[in-house]
Backbone bond lengths (Angstrom), bond angles and torsions (degrees), N, CA, C in turn:
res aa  C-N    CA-C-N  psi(-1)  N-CA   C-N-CA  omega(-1)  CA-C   N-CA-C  phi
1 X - - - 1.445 - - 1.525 111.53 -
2 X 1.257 131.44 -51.85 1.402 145.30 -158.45 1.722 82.99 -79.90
3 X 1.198 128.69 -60.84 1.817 119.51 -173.45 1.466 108.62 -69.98
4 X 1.027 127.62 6.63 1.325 129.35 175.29 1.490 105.53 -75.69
5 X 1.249 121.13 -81.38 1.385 155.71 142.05 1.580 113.14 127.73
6 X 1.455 108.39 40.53 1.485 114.47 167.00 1.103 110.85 -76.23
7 X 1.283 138.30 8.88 1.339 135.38 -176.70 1.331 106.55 -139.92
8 X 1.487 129.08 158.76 1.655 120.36 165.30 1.545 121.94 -84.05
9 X 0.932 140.14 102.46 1.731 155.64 178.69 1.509 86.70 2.90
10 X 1.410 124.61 -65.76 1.526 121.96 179.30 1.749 130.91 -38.93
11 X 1.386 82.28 -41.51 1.767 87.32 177.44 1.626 112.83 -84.75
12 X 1.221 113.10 -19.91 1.407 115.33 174.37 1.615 113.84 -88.34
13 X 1.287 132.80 -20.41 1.204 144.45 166.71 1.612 97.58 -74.34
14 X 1.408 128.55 -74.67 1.356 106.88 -179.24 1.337 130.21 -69.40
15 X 1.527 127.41 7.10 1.493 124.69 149.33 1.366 114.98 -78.53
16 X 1.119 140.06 -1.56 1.400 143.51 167.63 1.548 117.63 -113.21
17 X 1.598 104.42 -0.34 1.915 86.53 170.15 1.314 99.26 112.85
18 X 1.623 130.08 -38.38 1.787 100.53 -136.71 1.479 91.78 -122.58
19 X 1.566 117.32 -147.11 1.562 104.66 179.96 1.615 96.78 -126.01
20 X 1.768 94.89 161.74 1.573 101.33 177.52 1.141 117.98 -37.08
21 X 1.430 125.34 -57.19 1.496 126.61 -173.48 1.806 117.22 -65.63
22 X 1.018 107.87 -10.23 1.871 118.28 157.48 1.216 128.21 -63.32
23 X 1.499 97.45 -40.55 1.430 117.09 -157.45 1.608 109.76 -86.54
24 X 1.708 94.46 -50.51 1.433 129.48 155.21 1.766 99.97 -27.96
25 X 1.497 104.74 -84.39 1.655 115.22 175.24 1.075 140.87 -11.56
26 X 1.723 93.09 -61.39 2.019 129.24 174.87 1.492 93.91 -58.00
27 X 1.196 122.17 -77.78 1.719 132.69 175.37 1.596 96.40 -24.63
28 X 0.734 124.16 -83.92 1.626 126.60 -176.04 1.056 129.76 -24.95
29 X 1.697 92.74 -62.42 1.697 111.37 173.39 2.084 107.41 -58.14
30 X 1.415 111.45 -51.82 1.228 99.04 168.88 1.516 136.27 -53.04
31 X 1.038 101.57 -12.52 1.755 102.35 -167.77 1.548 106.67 -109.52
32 X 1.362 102.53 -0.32 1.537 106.30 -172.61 2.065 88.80 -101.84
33 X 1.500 108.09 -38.23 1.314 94.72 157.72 1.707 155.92 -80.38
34 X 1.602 69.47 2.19 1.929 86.95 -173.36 1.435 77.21 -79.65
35 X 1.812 114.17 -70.61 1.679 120.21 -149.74 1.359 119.63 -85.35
36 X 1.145 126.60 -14.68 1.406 131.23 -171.84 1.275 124.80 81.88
37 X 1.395 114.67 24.97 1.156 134.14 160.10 1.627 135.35 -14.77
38 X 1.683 100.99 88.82 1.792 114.44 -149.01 1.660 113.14 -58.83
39 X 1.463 89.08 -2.17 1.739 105.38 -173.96 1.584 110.56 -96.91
40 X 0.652 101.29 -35.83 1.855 106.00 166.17 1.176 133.08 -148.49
41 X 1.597 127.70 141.93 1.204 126.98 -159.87 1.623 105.96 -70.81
42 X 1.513 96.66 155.06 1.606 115.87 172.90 1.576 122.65 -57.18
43 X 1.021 160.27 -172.32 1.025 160.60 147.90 2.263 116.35 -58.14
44 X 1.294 64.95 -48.14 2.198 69.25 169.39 1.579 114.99 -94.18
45 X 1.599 107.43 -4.18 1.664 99.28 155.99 1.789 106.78 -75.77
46 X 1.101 92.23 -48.35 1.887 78.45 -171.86 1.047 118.70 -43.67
47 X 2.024 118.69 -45.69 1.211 121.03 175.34 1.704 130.58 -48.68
48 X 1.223 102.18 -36.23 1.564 121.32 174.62 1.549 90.56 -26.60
49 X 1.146 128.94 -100.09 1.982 145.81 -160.97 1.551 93.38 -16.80
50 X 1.505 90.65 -35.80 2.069 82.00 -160.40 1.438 111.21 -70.20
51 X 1.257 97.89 -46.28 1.442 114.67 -174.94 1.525 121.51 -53.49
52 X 1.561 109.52 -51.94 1.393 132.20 139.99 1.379 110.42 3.22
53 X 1.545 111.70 -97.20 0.785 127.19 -176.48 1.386 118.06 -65.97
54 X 1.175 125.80 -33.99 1.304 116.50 164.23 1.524 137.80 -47.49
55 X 1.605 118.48 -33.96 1.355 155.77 161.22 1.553 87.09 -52.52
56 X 1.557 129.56 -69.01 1.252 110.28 -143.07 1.259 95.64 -109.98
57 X 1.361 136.50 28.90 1.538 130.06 156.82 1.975 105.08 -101.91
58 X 1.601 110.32 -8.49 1.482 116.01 161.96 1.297 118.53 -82.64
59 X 1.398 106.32 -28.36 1.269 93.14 -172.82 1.745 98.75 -101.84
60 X 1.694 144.73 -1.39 0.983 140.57 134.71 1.470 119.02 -21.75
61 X 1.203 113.35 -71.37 1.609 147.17 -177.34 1.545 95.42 -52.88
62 X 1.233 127.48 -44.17 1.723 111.57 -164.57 1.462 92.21 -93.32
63 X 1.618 130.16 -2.64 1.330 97.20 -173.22 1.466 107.50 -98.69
64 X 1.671 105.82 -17.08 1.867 120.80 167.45 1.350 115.95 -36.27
65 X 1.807 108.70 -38.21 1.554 94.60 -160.66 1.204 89.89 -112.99
């Protein structure tokens, strides 16, 4: 709806609750995951750190015992 642009970002943000700059956000965040958007990370780049670290606080742990 909001990439369409039959509507103004405002009226579609306050039929759903949240604020322009959310809505604004979500839009962003999607298009950086559809296209790969060199300006901001994807949704499974952010995840990367976690994972990261997740990997190497298991393998911390197996070398303790």
């Amino acid at each position: 709806m909001a990439r369409q642009g039959d509507k103004p970002v405002s009226l579609i943000a306050k039929s759903l609750g949240i604020s322009e700059s959310c809505l604004r956000n979500w839009t962003a965040q999607a298009d950086a995951d559809a296209s790969g958007n060199p300006g901001r990370l994807s949704t499974a780049e952010k995840k990367e750190p976690a994972r990261f670290t997740d990997s190497l606080m298991r393998w911390v742990e197996g070398r303790e015992t």
